[in-house]
C-alpha positions as semicolon CSV with decimal commas, in nm:
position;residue;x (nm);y (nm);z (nm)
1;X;0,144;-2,817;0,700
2;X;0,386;-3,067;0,496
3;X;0,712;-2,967;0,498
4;X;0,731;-2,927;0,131
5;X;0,514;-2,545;0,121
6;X;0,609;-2,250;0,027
7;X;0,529;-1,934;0,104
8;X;0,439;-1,713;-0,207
9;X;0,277;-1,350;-0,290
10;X;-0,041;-1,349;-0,557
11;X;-0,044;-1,016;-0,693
12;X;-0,369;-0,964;-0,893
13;X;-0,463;-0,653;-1,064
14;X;-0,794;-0,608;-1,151
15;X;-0,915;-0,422;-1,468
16;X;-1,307;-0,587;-1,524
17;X;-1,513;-0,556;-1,204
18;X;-1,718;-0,831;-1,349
19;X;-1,435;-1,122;-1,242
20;X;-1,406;-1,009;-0,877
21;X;-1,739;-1,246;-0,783
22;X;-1,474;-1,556;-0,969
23;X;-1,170;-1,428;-0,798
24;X;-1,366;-1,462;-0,463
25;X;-1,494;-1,830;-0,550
26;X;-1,164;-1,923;-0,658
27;X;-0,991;-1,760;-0,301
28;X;-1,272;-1,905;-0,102
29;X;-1,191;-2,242;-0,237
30;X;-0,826;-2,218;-0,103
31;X;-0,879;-2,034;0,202
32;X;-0,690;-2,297;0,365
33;X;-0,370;-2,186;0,219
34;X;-0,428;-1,842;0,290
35;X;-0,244;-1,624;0,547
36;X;-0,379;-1,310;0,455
37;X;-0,505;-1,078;0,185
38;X;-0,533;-0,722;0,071
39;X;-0,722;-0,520;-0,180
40;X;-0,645;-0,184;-0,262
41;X;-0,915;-0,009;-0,527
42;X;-0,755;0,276;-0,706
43;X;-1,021;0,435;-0,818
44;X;-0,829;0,730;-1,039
45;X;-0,766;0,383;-1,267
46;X;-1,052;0,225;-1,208
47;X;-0,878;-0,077;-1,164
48;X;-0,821;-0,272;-0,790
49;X;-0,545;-0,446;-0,681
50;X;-0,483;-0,751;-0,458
51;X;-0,206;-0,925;-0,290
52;X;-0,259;-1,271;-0,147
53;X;-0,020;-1,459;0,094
54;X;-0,059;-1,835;0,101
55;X;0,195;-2,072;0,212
56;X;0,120;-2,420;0,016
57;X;0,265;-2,686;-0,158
58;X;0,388;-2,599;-0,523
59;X;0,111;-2,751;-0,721
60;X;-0,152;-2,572;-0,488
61;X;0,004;-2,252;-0,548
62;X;0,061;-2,317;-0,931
63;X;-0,357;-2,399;-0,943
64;X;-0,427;-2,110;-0,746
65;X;-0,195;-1,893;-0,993
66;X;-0,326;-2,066;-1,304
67;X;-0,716;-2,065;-1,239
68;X;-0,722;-1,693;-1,114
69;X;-0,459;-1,600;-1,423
70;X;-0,733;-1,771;-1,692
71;X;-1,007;-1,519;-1,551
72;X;-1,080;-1,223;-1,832
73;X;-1,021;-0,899;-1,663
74;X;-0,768;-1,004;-1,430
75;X;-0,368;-0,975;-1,466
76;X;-0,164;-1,189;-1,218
77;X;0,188;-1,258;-1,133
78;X;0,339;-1,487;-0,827
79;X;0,645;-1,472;-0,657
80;X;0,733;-1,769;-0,473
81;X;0,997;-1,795;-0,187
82;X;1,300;-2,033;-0,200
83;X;1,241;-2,178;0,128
């Protein structure tokens, strides 16, 4: 890994079952940035809710972010460390 990564938290909450094939795809075509991953369906809401860990340059983190944020159905937020 280049110095320059970071690690940072993808939080992605779910609302459109429909998208989760695209999240996938989009996940799958980073899974070398990923250092785990969780999915939590609450089913009361009908909504599910996953938090991925990558550690990754900026930019790669800022795609990631940006193509799984354009997805309808989908709500996502990243917190990046400092370090």
């Amino acid at each position: 890994m280049p110095e320059n990564t970071r690690v940072a938290v993808i939080s992605i909450v779910v609302e459109n079952p429909g998208c989760v094939a695209d999240i996938n795809d989009i996940l799958h075509t980073y899974s070398e940035y990923i250092i785990g991953r969780m999915g939590i369906p609450y089913r009361e809401k009908n909504i599910s809710i996953i938090s991925v860990v990558i550690d990754a340059e900026p930019d790669v983190i800022n795609q990631v972010s940006g193509r799984l944020g354009r997805l309808s159905g989908a709500s996502v937020k990243t917190v990046c460390s400092k370090k």
